[in-house]
C-alpha beads as a LAMMPS data file, in Angstrom:
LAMMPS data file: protein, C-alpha beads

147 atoms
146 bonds

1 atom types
1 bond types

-500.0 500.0 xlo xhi
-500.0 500.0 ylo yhi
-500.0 500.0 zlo zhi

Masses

1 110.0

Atoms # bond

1 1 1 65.132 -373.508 -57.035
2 1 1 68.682 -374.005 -58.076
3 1 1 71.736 -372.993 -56.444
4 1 1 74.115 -371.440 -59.450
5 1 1 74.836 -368.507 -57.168
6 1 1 78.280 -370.207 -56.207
7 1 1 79.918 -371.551 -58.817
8 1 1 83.017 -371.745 -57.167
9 1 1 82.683 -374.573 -55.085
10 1 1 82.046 -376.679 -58.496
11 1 1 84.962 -376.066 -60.050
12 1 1 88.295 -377.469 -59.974
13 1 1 91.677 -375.612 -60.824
14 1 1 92.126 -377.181 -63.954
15 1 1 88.329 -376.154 -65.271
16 1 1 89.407 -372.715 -64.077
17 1 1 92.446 -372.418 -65.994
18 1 1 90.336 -374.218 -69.200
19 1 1 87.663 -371.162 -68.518
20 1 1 90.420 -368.569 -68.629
21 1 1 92.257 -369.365 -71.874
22 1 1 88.655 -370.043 -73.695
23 1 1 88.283 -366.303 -72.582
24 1 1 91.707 -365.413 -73.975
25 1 1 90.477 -367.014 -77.113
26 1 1 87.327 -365.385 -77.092
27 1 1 88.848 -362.131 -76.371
28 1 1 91.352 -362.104 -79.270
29 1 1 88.232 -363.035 -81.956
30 1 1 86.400 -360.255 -80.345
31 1 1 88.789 -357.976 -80.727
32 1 1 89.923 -359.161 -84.306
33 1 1 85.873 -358.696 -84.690
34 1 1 86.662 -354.972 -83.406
35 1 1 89.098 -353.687 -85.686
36 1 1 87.283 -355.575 -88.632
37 1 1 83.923 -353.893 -87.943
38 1 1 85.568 -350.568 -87.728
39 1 1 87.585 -350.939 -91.128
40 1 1 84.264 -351.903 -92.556
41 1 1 82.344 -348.694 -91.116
42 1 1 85.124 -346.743 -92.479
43 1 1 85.157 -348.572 -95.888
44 1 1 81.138 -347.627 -96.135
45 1 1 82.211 -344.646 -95.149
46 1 1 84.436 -343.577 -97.917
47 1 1 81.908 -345.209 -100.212
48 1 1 79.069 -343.364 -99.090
49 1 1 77.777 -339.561 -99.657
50 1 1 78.101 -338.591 -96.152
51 1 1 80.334 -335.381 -95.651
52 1 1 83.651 -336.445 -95.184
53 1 1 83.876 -334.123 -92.315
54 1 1 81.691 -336.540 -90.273
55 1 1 83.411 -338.921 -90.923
56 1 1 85.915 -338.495 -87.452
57 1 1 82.790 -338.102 -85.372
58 1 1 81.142 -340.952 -86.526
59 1 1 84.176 -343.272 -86.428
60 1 1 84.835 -341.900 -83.089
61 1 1 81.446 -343.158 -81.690
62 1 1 81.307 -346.407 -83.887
63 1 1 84.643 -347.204 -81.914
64 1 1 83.569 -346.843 -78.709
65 1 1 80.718 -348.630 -79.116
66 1 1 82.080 -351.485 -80.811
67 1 1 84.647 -351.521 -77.256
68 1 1 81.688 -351.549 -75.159
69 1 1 80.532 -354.276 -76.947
70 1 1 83.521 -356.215 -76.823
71 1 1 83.757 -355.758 -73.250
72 1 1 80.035 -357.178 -72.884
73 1 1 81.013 -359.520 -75.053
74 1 1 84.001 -360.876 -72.471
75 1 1 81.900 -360.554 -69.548
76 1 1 79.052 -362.436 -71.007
77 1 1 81.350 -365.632 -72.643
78 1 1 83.008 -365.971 -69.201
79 1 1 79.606 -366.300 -67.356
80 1 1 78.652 -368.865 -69.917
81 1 1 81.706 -370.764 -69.806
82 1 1 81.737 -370.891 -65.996
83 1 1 78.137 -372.146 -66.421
84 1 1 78.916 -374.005 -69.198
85 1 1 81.584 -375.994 -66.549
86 1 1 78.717 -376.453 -64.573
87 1 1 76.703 -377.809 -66.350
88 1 1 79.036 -380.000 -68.657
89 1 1 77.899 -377.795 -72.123
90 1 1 81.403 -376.117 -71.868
91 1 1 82.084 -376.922 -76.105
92 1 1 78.427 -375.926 -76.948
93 1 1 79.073 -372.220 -75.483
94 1 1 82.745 -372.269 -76.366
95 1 1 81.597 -373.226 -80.295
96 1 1 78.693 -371.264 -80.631
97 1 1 80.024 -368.021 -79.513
98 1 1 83.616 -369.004 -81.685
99 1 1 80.717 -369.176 -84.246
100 1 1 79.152 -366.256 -84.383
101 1 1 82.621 -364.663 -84.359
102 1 1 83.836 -366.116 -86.889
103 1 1 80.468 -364.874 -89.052
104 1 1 80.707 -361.158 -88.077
105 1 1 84.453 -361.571 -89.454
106 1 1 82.579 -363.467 -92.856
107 1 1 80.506 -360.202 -92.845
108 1 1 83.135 -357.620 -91.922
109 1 1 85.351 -359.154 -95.455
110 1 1 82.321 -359.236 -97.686
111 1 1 80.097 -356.205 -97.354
112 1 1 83.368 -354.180 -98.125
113 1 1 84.069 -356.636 -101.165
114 1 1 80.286 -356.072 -102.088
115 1 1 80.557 -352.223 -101.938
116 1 1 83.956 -352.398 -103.719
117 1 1 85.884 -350.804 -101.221
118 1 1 88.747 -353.617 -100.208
119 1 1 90.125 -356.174 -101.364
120 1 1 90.599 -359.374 -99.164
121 1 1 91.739 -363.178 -99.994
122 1 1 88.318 -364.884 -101.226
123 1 1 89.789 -368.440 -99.528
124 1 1 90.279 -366.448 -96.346
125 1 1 86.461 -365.239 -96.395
126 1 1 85.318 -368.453 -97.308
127 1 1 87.214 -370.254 -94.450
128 1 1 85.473 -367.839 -92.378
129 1 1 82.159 -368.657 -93.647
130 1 1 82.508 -372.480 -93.422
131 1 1 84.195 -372.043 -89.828
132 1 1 81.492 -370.184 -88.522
133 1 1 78.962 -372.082 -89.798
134 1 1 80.516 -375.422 -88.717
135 1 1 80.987 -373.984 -85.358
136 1 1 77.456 -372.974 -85.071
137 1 1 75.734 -375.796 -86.526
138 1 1 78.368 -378.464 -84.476
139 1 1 77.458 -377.100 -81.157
140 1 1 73.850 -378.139 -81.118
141 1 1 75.510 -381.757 -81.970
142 1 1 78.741 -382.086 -79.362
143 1 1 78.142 -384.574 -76.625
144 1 1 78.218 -383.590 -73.152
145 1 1 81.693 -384.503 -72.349
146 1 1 83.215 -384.682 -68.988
147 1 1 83.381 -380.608 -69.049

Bonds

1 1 1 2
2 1 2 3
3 1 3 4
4 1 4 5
5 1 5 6
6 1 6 7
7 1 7 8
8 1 8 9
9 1 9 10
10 1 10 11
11 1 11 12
12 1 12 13
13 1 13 14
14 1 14 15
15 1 15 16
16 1 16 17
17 1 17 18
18 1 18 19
19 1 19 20
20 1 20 21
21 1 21 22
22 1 22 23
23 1 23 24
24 1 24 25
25 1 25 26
26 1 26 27
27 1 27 28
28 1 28 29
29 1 29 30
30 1 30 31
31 1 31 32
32 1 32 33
33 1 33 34
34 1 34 35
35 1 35 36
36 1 36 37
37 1 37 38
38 1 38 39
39 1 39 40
40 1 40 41
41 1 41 42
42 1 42 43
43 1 43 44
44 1 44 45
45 1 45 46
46 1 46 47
47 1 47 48
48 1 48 49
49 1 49 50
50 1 50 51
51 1 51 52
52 1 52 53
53 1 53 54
54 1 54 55
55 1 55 56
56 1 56 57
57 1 57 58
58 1 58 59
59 1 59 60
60 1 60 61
61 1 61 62
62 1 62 63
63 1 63 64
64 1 64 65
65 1 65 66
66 1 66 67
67 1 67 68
68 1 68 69
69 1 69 70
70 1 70 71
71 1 71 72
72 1 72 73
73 1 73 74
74 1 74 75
75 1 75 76
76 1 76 77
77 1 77 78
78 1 78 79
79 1 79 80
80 1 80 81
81 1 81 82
82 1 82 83
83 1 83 84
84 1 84 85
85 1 85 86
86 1 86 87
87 1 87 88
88 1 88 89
89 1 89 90
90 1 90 91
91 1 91 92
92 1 92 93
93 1 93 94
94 1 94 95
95 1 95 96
96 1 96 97
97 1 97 98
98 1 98 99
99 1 99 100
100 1 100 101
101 1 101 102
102 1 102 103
103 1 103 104
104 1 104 105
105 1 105 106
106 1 106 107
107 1 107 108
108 1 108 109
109 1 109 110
110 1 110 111
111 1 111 112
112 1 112 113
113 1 113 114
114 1 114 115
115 1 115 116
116 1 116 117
117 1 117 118
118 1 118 119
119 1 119 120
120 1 120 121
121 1 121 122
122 1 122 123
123 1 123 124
124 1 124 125
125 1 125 126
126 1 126 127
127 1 127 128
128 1 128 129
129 1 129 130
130 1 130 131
131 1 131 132
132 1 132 133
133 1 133 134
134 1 134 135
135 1 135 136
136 1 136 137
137 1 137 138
138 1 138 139
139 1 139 140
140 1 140 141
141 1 141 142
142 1 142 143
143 1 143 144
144 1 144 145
145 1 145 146
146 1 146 147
């Protein structure tokens, strides 16, 4: 059996510091991710038949959800990141996540484009797109490099 219970011991101040600001990183795509999911809910919203009345309620709950998520969301990159360290795949985890990110802001631009509810730059969603995809695709390629 492994010993990953400790991951302290394995690594050094500067992986530390590395593992923090990916976190920052992550945090601030997450939380882009946040905002953009609830403008989309709200633009289905507005385009949908539900009584506008429930529409506070259900904006209400799709919020704090979407926080609790994004909190998971933290919680779960750092563990991968420190493990990533560990196990010199630090990139992988750090592109893949960036990834998948990147697609749920891809999705949050074109399902409101789609129902005709906003209006966002096409290059911008298309950026996101090919960023996300890159990302996603690229870490099942990068080397293991020295962390």
């Amino acid at each position: 059996m492994k010993e990953d219970g400790c991951l302290e011991n394995k690594i050094s101040l500067q992986e530390h510091l590395l593992v923090y600001a990916l976190i920052i990183i992550t945090g601030a795509l997450g939380l882009l991710d946040w905002f953009m999911l609830r403008d989309m809910i709200l633009a289905l919203l507005s385009s949908s038949s539900l009584d506008p009345w429930s529409w506070g309620a259900i904006d209400k709950i799709c919020f704090i959800i979407l926080g609790i998520m994004w909190l998971i969301l933290i919680f779960v990159s750092a563990h991968c990141y420190e493990k990533g360290v560990v196990r010199k795949k630090l990139w992988r985890y750090f592109s893949f996540i960036t990834g998948i990110e990147l697609i749920i802001l891809f999705v949050t631009h074109v399902i409101p484009i789609i129902v005709g509810q906003a209006h966002y730059s096409v290059l911008l969603t298309i950026l996101e797109a090919v960023g996300g995809t890159a990302c996603i695709i690229g870490s099942f390629y990068i080397k293991s490099p020295s962390f």
